[in-house]
C-alpha positions as CSV (number, residue, x, y, z in Angstrom):
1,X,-26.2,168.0,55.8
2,X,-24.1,166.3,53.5
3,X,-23.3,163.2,56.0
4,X,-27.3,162.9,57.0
5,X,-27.6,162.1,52.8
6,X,-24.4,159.8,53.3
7,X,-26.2,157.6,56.1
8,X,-29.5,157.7,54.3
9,X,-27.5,156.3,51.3
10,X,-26.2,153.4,53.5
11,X,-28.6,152.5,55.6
12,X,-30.5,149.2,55.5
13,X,-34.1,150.3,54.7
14,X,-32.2,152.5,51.5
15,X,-30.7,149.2,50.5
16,X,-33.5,146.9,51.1
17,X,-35.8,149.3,48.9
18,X,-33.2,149.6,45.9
19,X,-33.3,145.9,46.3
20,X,-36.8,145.3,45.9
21,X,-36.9,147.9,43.4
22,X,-34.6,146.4,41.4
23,X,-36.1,142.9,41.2
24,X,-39.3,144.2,40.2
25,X,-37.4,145.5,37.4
26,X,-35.7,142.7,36.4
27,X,-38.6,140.2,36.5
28,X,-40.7,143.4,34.5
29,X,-38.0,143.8,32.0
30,X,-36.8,140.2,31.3
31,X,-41.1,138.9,30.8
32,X,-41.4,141.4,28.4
33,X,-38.4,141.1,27.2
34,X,-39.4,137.1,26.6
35,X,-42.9,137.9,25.0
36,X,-41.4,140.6,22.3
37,X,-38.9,138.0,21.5
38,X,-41.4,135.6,20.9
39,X,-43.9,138.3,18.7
40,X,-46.5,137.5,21.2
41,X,-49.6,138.4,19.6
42,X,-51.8,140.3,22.3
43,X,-49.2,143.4,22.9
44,X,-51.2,146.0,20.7
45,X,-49.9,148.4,18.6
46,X,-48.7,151.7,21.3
47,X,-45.2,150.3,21.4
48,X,-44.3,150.9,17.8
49,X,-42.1,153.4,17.3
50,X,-41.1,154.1,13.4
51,X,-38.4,151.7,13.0
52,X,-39.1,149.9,15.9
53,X,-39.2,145.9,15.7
54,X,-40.0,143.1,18.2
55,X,-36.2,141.7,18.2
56,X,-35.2,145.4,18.8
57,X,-37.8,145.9,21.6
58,X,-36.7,143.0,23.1
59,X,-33.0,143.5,22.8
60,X,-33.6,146.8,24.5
61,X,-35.5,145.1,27.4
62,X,-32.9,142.6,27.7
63,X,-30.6,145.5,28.6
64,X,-32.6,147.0,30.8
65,X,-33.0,143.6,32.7
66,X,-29.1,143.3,32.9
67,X,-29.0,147.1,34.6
68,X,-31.3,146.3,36.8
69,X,-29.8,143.0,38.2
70,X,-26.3,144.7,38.7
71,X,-28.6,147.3,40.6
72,X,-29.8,144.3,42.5
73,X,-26.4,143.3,43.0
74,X,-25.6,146.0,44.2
75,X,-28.0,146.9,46.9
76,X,-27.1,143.0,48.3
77,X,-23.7,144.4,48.6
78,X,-25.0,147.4,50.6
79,X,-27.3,145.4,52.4
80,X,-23.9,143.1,53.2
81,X,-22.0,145.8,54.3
82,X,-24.3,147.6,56.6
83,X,-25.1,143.9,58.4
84,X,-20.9,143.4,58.9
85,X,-20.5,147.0,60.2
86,X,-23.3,146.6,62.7
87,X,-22.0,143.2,63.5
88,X,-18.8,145.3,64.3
89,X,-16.7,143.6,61.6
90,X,-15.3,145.4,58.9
């Protein structure tokens, strides 16, 4: 059971969806990310938290763009790895 999750985990359609995934996220995050830093005007009200401020919103969005990317960075790896050990290199 435990090696079927292990070869689900590193096989290429895993990695090629985690990759996808992931850029979504960081294209997602980082436009956001660029309107609340520039107080675009049409974002309406829901976001606001008490406390919460565009430069925080955006600073937060920033991160999750960063986490995102070494997600991306990641699954490339996998995606890497999986190609060289098919190959038969390793």
């Amino acid at each position: 059971m435990f090696g079927r999750i292990i070869a689900i985990a590193v096989s290429p359609a895993c990695g090629t969806c985690c990759a996808g995934l992931s850029l979504f996220g960081v294209v997602v995050c980082g436009a956001l990310s660029h309107l609340f830093s520039k107080k675009y005007a049409y974002l309406g009200e829901d976001w606001k938290a008490p406390g919460m401020t565009h430069e925080i919103a955006a600073s937060n969005l920033l991160q999750a763009a960063i986490l995102y990317a070494i997600f991306f960075g990641l699954s490339i790896v996998n995606l890497y790895t999986n190609t060289m050990r098919q190959r038969g290199r390793r």
